[in-house]
Backbone as CSV, one residue per row, in Angstrom:
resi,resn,N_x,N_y,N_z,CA_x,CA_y,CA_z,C_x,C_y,C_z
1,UNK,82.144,98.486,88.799,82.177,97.031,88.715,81.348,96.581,87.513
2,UNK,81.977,95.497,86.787,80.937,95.739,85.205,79.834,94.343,85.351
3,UNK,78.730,94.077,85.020,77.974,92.769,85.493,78.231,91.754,84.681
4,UNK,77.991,90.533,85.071,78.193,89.325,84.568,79.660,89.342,84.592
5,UNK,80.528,89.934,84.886,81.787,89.808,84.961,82.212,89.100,86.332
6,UNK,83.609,88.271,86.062,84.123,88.055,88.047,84.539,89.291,88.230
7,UNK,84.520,89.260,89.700,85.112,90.256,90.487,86.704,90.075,90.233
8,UNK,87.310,91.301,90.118,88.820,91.449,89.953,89.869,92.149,90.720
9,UNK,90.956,91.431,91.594,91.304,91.772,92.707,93.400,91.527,91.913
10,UNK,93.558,92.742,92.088,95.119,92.822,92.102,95.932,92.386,93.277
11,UNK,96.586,91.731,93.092,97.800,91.510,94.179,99.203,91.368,93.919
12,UNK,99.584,92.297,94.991,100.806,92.993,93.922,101.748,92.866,95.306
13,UNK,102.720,92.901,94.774,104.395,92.134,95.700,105.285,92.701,95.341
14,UNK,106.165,92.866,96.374,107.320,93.524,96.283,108.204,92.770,94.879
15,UNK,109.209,93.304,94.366,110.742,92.679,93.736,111.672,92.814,94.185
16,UNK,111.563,92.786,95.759,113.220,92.936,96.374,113.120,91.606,97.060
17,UNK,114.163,91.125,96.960,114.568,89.949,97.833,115.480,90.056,99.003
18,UNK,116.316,91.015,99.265,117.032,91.426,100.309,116.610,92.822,101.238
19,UNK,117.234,92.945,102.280,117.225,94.114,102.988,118.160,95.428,102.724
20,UNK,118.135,95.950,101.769,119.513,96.907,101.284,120.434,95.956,101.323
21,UNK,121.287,96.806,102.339,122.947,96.550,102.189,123.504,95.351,103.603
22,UNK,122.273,95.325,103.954,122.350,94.030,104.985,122.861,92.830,105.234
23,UNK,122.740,92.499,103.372,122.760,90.777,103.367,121.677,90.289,103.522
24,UNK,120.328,90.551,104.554,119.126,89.480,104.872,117.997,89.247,103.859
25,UNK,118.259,88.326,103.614,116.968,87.517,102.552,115.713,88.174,102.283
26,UNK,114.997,88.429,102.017,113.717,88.720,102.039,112.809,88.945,101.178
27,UNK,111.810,89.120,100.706,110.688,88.888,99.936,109.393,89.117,100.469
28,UNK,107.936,88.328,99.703,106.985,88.787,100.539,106.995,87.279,101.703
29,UNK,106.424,87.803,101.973,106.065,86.483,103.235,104.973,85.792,102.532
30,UNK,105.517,84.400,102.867,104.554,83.425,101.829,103.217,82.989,102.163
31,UNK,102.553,82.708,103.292,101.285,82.785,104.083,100.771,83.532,103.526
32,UNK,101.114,85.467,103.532,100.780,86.366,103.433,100.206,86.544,101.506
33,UNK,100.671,85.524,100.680,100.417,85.278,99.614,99.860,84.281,99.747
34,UNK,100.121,83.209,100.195,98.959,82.081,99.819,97.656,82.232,100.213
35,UNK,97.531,82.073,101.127,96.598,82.229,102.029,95.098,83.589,101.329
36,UNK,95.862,84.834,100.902,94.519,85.486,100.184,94.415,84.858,98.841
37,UNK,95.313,84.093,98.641,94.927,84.017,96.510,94.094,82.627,96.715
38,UNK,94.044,81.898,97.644,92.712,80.918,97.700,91.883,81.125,98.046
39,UNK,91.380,81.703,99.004,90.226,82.264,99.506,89.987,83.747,99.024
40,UNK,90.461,84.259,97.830,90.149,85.071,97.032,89.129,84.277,95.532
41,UNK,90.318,83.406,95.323,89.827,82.953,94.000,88.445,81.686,94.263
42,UNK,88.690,81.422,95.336,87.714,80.252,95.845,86.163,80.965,96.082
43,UNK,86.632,82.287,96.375,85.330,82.769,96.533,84.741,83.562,95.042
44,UNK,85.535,83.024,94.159,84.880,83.112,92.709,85.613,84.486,92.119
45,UNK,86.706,85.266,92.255,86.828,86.409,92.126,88.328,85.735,91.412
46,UNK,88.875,86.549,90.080,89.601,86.403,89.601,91.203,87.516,90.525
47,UNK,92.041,86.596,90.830,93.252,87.164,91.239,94.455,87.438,90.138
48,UNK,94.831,88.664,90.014,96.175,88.875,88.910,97.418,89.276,90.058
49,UNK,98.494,88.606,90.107,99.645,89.110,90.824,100.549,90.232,89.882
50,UNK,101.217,91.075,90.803,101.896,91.944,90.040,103.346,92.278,90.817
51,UNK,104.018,92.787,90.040,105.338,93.062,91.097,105.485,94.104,90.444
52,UNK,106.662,95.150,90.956,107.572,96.502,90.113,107.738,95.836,88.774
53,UNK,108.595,94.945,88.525,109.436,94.343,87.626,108.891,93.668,86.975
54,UNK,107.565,92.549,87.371,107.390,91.786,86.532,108.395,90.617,86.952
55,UNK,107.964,89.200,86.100,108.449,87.726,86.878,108.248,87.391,88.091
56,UNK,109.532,86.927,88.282,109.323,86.118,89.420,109.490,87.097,90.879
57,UNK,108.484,86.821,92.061,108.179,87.625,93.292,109.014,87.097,94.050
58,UNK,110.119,87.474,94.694,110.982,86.725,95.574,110.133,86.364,97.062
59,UNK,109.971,85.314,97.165,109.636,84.477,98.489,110.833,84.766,99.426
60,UNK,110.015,85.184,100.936,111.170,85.194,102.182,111.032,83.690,102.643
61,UNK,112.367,83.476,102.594,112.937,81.706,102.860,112.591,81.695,104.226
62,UNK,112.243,82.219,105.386,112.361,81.891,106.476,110.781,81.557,106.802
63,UNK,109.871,82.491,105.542,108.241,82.372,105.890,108.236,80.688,105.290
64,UNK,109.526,80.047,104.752,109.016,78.588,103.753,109.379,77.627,104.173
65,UNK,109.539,77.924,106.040,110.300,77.149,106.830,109.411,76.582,108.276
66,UNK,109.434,75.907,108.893,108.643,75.530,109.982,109.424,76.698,111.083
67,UNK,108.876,76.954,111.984,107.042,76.700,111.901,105.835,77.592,111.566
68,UNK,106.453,78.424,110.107,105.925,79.695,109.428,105.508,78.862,108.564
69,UNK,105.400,77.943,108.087,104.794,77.188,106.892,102.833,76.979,107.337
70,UNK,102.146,76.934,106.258,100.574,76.390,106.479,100.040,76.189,105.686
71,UNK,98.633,75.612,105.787,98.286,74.811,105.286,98.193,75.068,103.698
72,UNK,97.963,76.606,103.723,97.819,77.484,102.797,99.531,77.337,101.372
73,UNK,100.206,77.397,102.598,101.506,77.332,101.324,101.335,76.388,101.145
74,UNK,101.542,74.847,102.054,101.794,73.876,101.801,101.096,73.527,100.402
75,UNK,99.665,74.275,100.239,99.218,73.554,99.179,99.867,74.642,97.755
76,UNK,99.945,75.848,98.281,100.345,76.433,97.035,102.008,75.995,96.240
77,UNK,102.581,75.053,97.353,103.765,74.600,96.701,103.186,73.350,95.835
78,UNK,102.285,72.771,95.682,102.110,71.731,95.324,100.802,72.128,94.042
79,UNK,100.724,73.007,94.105,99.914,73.839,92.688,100.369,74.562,91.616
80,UNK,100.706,74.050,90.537,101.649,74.788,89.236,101.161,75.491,88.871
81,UNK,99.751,75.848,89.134,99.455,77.162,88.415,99.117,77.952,89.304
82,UNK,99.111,77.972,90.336,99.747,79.006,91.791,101.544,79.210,91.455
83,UNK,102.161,78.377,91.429,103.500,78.458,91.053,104.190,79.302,90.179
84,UNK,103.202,79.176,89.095,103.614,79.511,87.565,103.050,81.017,87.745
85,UNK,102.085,81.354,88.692,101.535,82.481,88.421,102.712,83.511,89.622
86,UNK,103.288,82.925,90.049,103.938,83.643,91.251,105.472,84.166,90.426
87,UNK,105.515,82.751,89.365,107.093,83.038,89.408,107.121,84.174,87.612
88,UNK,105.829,83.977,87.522,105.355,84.920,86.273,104.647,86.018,86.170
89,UNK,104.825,87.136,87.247,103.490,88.129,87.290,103.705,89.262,86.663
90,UNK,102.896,89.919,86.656,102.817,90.795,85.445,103.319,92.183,86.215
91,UNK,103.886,92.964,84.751,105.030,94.372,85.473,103.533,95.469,85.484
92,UNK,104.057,95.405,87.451,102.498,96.263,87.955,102.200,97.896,86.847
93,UNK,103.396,98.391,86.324,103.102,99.458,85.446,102.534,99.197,84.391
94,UNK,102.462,98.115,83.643,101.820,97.729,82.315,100.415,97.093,82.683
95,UNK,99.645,97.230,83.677,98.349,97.007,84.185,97.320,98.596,84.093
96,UNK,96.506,98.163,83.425,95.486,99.388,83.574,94.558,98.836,84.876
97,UNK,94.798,99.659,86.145,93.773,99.104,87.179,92.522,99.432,87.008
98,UNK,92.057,100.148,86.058,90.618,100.848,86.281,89.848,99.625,86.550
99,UNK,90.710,98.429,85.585,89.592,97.240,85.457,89.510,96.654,86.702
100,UNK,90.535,96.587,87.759,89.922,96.199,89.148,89.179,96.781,90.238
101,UNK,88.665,95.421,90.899,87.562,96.052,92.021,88.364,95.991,93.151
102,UNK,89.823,95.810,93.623,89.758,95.666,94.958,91.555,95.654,94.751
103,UNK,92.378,95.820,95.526,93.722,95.721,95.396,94.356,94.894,97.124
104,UNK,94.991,94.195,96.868,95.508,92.994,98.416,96.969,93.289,98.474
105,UNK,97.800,93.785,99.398,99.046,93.766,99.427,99.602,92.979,100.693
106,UNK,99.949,91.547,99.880,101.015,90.830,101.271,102.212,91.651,101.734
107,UNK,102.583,91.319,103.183,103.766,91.890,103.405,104.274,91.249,103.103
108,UNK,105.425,91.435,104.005,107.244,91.051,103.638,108.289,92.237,103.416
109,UNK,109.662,92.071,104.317,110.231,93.426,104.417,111.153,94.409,102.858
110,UNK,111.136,93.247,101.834,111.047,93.578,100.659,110.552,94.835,100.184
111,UNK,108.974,95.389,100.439,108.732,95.912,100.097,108.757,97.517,100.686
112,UNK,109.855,97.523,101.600,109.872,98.479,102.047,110.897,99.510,100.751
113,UNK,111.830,99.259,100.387,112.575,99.078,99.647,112.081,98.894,97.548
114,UNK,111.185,99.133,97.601,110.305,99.294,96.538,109.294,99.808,96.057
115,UNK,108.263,99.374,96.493,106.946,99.766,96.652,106.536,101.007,97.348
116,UNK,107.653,101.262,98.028,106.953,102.470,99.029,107.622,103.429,98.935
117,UNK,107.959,103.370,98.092,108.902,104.516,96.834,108.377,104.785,95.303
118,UNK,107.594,103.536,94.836,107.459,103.581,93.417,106.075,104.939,93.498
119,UNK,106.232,105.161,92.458,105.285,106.408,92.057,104.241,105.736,91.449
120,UNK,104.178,104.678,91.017,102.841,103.841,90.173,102.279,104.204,91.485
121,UNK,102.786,102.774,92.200,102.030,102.030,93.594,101.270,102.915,94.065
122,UNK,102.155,104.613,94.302,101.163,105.265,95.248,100.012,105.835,94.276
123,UNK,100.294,106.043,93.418,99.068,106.819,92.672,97.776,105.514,92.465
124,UNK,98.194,104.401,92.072,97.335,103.455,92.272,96.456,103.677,93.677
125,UNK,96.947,103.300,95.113,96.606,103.557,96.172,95.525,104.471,96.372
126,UNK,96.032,105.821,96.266,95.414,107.312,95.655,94.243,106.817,94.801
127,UNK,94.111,106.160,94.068,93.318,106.365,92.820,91.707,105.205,93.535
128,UNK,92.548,104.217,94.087,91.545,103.172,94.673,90.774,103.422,95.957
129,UNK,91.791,104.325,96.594,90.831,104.960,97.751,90.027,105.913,97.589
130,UNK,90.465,106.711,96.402,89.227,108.264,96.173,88.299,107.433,95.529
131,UNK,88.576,106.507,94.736,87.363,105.991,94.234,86.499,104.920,95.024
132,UNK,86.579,104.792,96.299,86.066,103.355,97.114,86.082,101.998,97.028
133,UNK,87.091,101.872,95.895,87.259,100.558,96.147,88.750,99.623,96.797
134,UNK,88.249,98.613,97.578,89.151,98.713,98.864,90.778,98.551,98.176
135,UNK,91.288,98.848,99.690,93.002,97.851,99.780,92.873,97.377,100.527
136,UNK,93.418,96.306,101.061,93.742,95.447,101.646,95.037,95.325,101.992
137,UNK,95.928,95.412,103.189,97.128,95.621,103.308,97.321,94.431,104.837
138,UNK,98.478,94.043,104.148,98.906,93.307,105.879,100.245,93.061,106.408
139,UNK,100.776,93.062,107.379,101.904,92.952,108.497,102.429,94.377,107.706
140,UNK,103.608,93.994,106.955,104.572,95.089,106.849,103.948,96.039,105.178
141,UNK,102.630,95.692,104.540,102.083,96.232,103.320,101.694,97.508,103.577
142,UNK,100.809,97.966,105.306,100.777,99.102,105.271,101.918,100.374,105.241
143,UNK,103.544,100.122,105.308,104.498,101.336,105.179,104.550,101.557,103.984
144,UNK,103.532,101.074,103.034,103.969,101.720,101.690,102.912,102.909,101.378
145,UNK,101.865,103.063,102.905,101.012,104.200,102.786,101.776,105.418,103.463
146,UNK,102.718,105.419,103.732,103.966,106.559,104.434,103.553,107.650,103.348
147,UNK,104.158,107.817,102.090,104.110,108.992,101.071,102.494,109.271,100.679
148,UNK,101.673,107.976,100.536,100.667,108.165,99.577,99.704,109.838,99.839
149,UNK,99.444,110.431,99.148,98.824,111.720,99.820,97.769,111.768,98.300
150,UNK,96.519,112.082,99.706,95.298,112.552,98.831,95.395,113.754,97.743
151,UNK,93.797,113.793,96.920,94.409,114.592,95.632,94.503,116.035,96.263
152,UNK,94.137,116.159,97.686,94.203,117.721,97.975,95.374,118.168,99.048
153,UNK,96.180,116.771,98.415,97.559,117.457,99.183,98.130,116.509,100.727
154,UNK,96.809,116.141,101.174,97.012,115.770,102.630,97.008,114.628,102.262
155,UNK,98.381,113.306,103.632,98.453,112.392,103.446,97.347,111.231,103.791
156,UNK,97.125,110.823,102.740,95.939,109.115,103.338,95.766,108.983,104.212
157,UNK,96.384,108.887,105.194,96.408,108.261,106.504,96.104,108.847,107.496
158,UNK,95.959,110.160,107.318,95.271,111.410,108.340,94.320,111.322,109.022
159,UNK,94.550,110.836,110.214,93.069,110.639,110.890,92.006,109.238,110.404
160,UNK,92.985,108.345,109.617,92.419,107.273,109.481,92.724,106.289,110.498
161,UNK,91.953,105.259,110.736,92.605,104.441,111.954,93.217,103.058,110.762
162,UNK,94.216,102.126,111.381,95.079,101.645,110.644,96.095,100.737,111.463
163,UNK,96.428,99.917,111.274,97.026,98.878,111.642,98.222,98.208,110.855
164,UNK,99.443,97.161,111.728,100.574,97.246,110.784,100.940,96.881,111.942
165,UNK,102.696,95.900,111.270,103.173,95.288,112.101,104.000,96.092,113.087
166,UNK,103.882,95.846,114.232,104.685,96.841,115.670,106.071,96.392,115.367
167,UNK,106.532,97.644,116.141,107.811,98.081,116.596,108.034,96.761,117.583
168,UNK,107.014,96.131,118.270,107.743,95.801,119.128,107.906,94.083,118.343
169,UNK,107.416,93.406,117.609,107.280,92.613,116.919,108.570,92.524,115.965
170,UNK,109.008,93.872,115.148,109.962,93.688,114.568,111.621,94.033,115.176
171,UNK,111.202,94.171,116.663,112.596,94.274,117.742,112.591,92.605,118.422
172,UNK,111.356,91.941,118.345,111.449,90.547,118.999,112.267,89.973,117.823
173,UNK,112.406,90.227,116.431,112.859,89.333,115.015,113.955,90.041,115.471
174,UNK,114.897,90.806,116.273,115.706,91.785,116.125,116.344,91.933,114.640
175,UNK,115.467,92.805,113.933,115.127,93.350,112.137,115.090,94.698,112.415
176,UNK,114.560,95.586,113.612,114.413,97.022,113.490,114.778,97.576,113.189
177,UNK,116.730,97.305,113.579,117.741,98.689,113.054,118.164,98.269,111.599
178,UNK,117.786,96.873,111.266,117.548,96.825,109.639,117.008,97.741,108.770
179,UNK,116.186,98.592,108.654,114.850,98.722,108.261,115.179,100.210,108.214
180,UNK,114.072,100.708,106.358,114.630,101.626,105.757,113.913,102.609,107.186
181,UNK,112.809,102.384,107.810,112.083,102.844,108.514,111.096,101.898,109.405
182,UNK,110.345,102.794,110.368,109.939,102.012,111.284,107.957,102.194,110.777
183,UNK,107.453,100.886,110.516,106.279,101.586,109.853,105.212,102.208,110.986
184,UNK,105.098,101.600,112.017,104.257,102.203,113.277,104.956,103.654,113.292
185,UNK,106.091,103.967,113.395,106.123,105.579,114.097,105.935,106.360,112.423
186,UNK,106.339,106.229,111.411,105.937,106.594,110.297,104.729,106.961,110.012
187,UNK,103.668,106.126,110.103,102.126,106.324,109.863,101.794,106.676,111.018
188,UNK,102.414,106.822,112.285,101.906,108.191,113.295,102.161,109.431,112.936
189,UNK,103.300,110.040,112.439,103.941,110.883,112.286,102.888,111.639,110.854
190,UNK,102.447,110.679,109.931,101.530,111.496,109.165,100.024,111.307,109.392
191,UNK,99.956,111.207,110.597,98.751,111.328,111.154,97.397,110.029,111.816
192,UNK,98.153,108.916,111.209,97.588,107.669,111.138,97.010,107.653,112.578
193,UNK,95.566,107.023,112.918,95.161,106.916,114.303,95.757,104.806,114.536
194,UNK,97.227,104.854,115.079,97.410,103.899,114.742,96.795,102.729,115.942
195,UNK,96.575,101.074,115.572,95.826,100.909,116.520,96.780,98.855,116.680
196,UNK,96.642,98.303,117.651,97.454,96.885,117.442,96.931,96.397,118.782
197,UNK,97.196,95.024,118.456,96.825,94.105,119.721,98.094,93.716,119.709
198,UNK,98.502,92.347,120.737,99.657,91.963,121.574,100.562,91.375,120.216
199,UNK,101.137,91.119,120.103,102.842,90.670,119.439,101.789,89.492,118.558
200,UNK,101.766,89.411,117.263,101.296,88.127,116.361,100.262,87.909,116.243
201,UNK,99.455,88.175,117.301,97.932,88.061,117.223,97.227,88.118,116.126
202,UNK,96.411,88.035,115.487,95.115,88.140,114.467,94.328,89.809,114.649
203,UNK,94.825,90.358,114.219,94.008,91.883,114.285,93.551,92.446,112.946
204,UNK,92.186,93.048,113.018,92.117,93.839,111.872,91.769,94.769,111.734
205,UNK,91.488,96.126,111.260,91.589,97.726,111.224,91.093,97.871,109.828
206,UNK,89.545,98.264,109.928,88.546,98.265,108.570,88.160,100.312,108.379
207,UNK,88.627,101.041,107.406,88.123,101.945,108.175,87.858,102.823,106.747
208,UNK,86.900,102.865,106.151,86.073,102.596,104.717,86.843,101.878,103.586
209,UNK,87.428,102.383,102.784,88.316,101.484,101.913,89.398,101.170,102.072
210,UNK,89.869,101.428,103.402,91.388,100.884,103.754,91.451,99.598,104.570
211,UNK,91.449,98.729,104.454,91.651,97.705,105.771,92.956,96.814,105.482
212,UNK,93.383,96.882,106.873,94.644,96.435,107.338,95.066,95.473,108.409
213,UNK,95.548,94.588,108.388,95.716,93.057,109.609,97.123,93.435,110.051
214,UNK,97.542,93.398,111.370,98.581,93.600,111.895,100.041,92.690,111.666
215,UNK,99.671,91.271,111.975,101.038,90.059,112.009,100.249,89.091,110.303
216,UNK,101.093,88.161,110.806,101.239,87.225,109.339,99.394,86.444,109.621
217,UNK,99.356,86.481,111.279,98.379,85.794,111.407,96.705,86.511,111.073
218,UNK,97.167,87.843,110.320,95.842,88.600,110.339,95.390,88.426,108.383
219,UNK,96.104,87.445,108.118,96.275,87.037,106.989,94.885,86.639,106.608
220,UNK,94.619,86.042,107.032,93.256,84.896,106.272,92.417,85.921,106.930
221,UNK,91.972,86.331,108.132,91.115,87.275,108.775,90.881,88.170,107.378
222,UNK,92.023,88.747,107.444,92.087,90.536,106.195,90.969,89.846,105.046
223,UNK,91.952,88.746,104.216,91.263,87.973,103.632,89.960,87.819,103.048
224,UNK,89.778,87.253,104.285,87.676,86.860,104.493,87.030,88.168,104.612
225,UNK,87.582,88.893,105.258,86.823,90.420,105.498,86.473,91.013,104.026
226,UNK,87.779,90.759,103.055,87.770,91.679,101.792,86.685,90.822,100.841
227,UNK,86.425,89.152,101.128,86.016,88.950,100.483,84.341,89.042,100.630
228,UNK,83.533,89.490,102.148,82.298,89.678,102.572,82.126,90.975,101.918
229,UNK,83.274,92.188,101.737,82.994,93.438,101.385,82.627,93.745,99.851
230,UNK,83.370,92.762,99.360,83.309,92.726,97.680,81.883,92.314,97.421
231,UNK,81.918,90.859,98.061,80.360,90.623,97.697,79.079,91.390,97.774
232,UNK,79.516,91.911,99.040,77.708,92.682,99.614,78.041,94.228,98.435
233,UNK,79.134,94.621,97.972,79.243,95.583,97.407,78.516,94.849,95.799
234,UNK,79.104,93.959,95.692,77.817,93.791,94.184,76.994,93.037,93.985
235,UNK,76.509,92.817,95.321,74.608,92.292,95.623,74.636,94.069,95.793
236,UNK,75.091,95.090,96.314,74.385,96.041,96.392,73.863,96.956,95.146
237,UNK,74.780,96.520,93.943,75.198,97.394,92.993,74.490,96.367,91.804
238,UNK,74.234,95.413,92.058,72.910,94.679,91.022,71.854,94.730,91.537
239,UNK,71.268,95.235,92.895,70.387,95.450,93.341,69.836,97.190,93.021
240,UNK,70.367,97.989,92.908,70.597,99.387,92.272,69.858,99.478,91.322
């Protein structure tokens, strides 16, 4: 972390707007973006958005609809340079991350279908967890830790505890048999100690540099958590 500098936090979004071959809309979920880039940047820390592609991040139309709308979008629709920064973000491969302290991934089923395939994303992942500085992942952001595998072979998620939106959550949207995969039995299957409270709830799963919120509503929670961790990490590290 370099001093006198802001703190610098990537947030990076899918570029798919649909479900494969489905037809269904999709993108990140918009809460799941608003909601950390104010209470990221509010708490003094510079936010850069990123996608695969670069431009514009496709928004899921149904998160921009009542009664998924809050207070959080409401205002980011009415902010042009929240706007401008969403529909302009930078192509996540042409980013050198060394320079960030912290990486935030909104869900949305978009990114199943991108991100959790791209070879940047995971080596990024890889690179931010061996080195301790956090991710932040929420509802559907943790299935893009399915492949990621440490530098000695074994996958991330081994015996980490971890959180992510349920099976049974994405059978209430009936979306399941959509879906390139199911992210709960996935991150069991490579070892994940996986962990959830009831259908939507506010949950969060901190477990050294990984932390993860279950539904849309673990949004601002994940949030605030990443932003107490950043801080006490450089009161600790100017105190050094």
């Amino acid at each position: 972390m370099c001093y006198n500098q802001k703190i610098r936090v990537l947030l990076i979004m899918s570029s798919v707007d649909e479900m494969g071959i489905s037809g269904k809309q999709s993108g990140t979920w918009f809460h799941e973006l608003a909601a950390p880039y104010y209470l990221l940047t509010e708490a003094g820390f510079e936010v850069v958005f990123a996608t695969p592609a670069g431009g514009a991040a496709p928004i899921d139309l149904l998160s921009m609809k009542p009664p998924f709308t809050t207070e959080y979008t409401e205002r980011f629709l009415n902010d042009p340079i929240a706007l401008f920064a969403a529909q302009n973000t930078r192509r996540l491969r042409n980013i050198d991350y060394s320079g960030f302290d912290a990486a935030f991934f909104p869900g949305g089923y978009g990114l199943l279908w991108d991100l959790a395939s791209d070879s940047y994303t995971i080596k990024l992942i890889r690179d931010f967890y061996e080195s301790g500085r956090p991710i932040a992942m929420v509802c559907h952001a943790p299935a893009i830790l399915r492949d990621v595998k440490k530098s000695n072979g074994e996958y991330l998620v081994n015996g980490l505890k971890i959180t992510g939106f349920k099976n049974d959550e994405d059978r209430e949207l009936k979306l399941l048999n959509h879906l390139l995969y199911s992210l709960e039995d996935e991150l069991k299957r490579r070892g994940a100690l996986y962990r959830c409270a009831n259908n939507w709830e506010p949950y969060l799963v901190i477990d050294g540099a990984l932390m993860s919120g279950q539904s849309p509503a673990s949004a601002v929670p994940l949030a605030k958590a990443l932003c107490v961790h950043l801080k006490m990490n450089d009161t600790d590290r100017d105190a050094s």
